[in-house]
N, C-alpha and C positions, 0 to 999 in steps of 0.2 A: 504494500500500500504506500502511496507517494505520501510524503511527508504532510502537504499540507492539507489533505485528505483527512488524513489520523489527527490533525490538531479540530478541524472541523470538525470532527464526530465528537471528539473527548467533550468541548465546547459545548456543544448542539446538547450532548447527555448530560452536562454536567450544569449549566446555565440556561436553560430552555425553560423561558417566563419571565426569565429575569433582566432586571434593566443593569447592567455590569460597562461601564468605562473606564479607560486607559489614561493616564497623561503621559507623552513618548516627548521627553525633551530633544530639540535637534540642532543639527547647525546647519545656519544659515544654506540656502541649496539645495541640501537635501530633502528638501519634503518633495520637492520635483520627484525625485527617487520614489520616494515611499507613499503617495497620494495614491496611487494605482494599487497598489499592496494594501494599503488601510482599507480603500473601498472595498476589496476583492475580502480582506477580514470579518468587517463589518455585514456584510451581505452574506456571508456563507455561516459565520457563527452567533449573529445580533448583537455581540459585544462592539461597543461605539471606541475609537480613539481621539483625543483628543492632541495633536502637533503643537507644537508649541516650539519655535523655530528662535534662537539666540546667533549672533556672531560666532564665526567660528573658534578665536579663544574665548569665548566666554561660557562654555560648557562645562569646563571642570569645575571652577570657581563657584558655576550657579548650581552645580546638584551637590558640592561639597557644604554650600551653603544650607543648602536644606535641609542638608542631614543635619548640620552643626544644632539650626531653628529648630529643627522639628516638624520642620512646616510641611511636611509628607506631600509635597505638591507634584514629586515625576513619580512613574512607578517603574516605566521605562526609559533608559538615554543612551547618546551615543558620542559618547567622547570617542577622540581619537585613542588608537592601541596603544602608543607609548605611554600614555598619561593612568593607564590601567592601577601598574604597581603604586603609585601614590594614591587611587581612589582606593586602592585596597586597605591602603597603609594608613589612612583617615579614616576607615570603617564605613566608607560611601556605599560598599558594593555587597551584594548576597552572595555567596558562592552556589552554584548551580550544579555540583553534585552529582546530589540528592535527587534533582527532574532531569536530567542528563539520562541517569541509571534507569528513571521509572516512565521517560518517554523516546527517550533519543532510540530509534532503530541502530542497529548493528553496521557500520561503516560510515556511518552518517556523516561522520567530518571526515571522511577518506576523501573525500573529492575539493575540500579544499587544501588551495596550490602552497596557503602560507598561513598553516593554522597555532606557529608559535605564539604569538600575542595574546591567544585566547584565556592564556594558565599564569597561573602566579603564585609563588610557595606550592606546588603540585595537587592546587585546586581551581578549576574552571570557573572564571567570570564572566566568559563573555564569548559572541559569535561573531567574529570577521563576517562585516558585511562590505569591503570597499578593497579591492587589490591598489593599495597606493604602493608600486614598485616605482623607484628615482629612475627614470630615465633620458636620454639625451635625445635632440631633435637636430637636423641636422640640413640645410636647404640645399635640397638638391641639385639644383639647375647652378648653382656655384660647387658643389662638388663634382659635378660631370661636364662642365664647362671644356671644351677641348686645351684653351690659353690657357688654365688654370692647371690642368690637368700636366701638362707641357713645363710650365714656372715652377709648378711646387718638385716635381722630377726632378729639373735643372738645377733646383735650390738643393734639395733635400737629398735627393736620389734615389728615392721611392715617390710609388703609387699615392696618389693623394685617396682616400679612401675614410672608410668609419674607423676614428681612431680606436686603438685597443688599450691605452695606455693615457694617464694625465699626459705625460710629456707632450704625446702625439696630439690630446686636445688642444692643449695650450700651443703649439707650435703652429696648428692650424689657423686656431681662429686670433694669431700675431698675423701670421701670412696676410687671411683677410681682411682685415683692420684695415681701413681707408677713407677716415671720416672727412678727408678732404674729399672724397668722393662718394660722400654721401652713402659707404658701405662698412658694417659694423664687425668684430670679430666674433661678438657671443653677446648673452645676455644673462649672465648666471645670475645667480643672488646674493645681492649684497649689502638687503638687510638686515638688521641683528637676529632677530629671530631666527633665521634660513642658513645663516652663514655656517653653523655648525655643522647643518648635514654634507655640504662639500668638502669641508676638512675632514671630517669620520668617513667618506670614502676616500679623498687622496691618504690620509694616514693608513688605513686598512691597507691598502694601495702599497703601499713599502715593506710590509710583509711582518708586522710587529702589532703584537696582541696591547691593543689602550692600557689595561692594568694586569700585574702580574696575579699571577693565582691568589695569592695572601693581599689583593685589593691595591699595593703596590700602584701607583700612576707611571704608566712609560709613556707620557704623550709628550715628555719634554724633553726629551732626547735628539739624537739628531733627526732622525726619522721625522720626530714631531717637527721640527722645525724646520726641516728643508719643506716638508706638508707645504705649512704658512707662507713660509718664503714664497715656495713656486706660485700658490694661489694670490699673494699678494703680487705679483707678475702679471698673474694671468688677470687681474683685473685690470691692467692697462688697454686687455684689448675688447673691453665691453664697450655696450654703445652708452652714450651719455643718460645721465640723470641714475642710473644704476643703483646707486646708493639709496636710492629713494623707492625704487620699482616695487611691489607688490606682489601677490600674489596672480589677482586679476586685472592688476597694470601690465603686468610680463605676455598674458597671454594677447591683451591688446596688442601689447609694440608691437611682439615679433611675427604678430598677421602683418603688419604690415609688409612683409615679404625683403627689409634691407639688412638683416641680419644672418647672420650662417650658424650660428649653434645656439642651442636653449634647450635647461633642464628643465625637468618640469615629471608628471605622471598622466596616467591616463585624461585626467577632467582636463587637460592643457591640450589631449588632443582632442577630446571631442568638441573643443572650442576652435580647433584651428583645422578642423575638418569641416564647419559647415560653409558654407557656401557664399557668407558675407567675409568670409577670413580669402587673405589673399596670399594665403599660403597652402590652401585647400589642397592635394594632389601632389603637394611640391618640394616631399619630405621624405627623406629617410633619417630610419631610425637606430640605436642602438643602448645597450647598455649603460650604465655609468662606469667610465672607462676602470682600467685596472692601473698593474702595476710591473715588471720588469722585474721579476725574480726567477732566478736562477736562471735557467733557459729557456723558457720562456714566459707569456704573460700569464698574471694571477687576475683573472677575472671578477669582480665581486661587486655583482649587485644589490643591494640596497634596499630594505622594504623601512621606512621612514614615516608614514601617517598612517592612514586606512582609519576609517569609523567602525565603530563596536558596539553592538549591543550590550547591555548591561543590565541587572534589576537593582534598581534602588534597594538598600538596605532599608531603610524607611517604609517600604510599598507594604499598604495594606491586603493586597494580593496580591502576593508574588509567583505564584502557581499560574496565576495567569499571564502576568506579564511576561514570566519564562517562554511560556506557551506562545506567546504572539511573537517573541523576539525567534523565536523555532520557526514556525508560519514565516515569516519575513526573511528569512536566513535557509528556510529551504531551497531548493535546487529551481522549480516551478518560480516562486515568489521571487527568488533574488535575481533571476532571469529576466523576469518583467521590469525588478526594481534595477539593474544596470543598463538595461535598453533604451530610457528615458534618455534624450538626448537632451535635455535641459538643467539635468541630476549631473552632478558630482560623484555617482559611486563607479568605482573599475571592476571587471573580472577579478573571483578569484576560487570560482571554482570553474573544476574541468568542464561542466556541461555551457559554458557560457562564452567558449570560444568556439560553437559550433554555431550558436544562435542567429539567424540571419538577422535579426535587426541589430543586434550587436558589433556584426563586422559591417554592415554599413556604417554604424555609428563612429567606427574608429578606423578599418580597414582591415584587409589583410594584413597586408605587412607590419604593421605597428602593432598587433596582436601577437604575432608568432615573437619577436622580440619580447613582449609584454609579459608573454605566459613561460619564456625562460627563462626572463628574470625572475618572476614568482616563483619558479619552481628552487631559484641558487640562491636568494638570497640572503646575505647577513641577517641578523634581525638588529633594532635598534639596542639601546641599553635601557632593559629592561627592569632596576632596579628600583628598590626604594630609593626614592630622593631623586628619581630622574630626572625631574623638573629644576633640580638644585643645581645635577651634576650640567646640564648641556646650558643654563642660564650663565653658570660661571663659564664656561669654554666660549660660548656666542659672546659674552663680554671681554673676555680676555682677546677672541677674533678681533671682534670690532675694534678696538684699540691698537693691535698690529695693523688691520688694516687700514686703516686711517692715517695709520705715522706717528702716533703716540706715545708707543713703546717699542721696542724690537722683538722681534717673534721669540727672542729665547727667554724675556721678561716676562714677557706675557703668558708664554706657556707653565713659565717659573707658578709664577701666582695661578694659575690654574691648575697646576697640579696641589699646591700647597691648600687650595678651598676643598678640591677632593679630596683630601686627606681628611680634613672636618668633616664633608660632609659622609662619608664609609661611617666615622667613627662616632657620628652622629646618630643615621639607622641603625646603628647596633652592629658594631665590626664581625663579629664570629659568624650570624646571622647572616650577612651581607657578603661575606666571603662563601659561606654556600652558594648563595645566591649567584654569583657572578660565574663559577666553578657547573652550575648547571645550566646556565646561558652560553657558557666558552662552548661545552656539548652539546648546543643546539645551533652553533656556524655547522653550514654547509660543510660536506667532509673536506672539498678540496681547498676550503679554507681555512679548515685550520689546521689542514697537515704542513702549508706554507707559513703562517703565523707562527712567531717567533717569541720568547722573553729575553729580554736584557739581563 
């Protein structure tokens, strides 16, 4: 029996007469996603939801808040993955167990591509509803240009192509840099918030594990700091205003069609895939580059946001909110809810790269790249304190990058707040923790990852 079949029926036998509604907190966007899924809930079981749509950082804050009040106002939300271990660690969240064991069919999460985010202390909070894997964008008609193609030879003595490596990113988009002519090299991110996930893939990228098994910080080594250096390089060849760009300012610019590289995830292509973007067609795609170890490159992609269902610790029904957040996150439902071309959620289960309105939505090509990132990639740092650990590194970044300190300062003081902040979670505690996250990289990452 398909999954949202079996929550229908449980529903129908279990609330039939009854007047039962949801609050599902959200972020900004997603209700595009999930308007087709609530209606399709609400009509098959009578159980009503009610959306309830904030900014997209303002979700942890506003359900940590109502756990704090009391004020039991979501039953269901959907903060981003990373931010999980701190709602845990705040008492925000129910563990799911318990309705996992007494409803979840047998392989049910076999078909998602990147199901590490969902667990924390080796108990289940939450269901990946959004495949956010970092990846790069790449303008084609300047990468297969025949002059282009011929200059970067002449220069470089290779093929101009999708890089496999920072270096190769960064040397490419210096090449196209020509804001005398009105042509840009890249458009990364480079503001405080964002800046830390480019540095945690160049760092990855050099073949050295962020902290030693005993929570040890190695991000200020050389590794860390050639990292910085080279990224503080590589910003010379973004186009202007960079510093300031956005999330939903980035996808604007670079329709504009005069730029050559931009990272970005899935919601960045379905934006620059419809028909008002003037980069529609005009893209190839790839990974978030690697790094040059041993003989050859260490590939490591990147799963960095994604939205998650959750049950509020507070929820006066939380048997049901489980239940909808199951509904929603089934294979049927989440198919519907990624197909919305006006939604923010990505693939990330297998049945969703077959969907035809899905590969309209995004393409071929940008899907098969898409679903092998999900399938390798790193996961974020999933610890207590996460929000503590990548605020101090995005500030220690931004202040290298700016010119304010020198990258080996900077990382100086950034390892020395991670030292506080390990010993703050509870070091013994926190040293499991990281010790069972090292064992969930990818295998070929961390047979390359190294200690100091």
């Amino acid at each position: 029996m398909d999954v949202d079949v079996y929550v229908e029926n449980v529903l129908r036998d279990r609330f039939s007469g009854h007047s039962q509604t949801l609050s599902l907190l959200l972020p900004n966007g997603s209700g595009a996603n999930l308007g087709p899924v609530i209606a399709a809930f609400t009509d098959r079981t009578g159980v009503n939801v009610e959306p309830i749509e904030v900014p997209l950082d303002e979700v942890v804050n506003t359900l940590i808040l109502d756990n704090v009040l009391d004020q039991r106002r979501f039953d269901v939300a959907l903060p981003a993955t990373f931010s999980l271990p701190d709602l845990v660690a705040a008492g925000t969240l129910l563990p799911l167990d318990g309705y996992v064991a007494a409803h979840e069919p047998e392989g049910f999460r076999d078909g998602i591509l990147y199901p590490t985010g969902d667990t924390f202390d080796g108990e289940t909070y939450g269901f990946q509803t959004d495949g956010d894997a970092y990846l790069m964008f790449y303008h084609a008609d300047m990468m297969s240009s025949t002059d282009h193609q011929a200059r970067f030879s002449d220069r470089f003595g290779q093929r101009l192509e999708i890089p496999r490596t920072w270096e190769e990113l960064d040397r490419q988009m210096a090449f196209f840099h020509a804001p005398d002519d009105g042509v840009f090299g890249g458009l990364l991110f480079r503001v405080p918030q964002f800046l830390a996930w480019e540095w945690w893939g160049r760092f990855h990228a050099k073949g050295i594990w962020p902290m030693a098994p005993d929570l040890t910080p190695q991000i200020h080594g050389e590794a860390g700091v050639t990292a910085l250096e080279e990224m503080i390089r590589a910003t010379e060849s973004l186009a202007p205003g960079h510093a300031s760009i956005g999330l939903f300012e980035n996808w604007e610019r670079y329709a504009q069609g005069d730029i050559y590289a931009n990272i970005g995830w899935g919601g960045t292509q379905k934006y620059l895939n419809q028909t008002k973007s003037a980069m529609q067609g005009r893209m190839v795609f790839g990974p978030t580059p690697g790094g040059q170890i041993g003989q050859g490159p260490l590939a490591v992609p990147y799963f960095n946001w994604g939205w998650n269902f959750v049950v509020s610790a507070t929820s006066d029904q939380p048997e049901l909110a489980y239940l909808f957040s199951l509904f929603a996150a089934s294979p049927r439902m989440s198919t519907l809810a990624v197909g919305q071309t006006d939604g923010f959620f990505d693939p990330f289960r297998a049945e969703h790269y077959q969907d035809e309105t899905i590969v309209e939505a995004y393409s071929a090509p940008f899907l098969k790249v898409h679903r092998e990132a999900m399938r390798n990639a790193i996961p974020d740092l999933y610890l207590k304190g996460h929000s503590e650990y990548f605020a101090a590194l995005a500030k220690g970044l931004d202040a290298a990058v700016m010119g304010n300190v020198q990258p080996e300062e900077a990382l100086r003081g950034v390892a020395q707040k991670w030292e506080l902040i390990s010993g703050k979670a509870g070091h013994a505690q926190q040293v499991l923790r990281w010790r069972s996250l090292r064992d969930k990289y990818p295998a070929h990452v961390k047979a390359a990852l190294k200690d100091l």
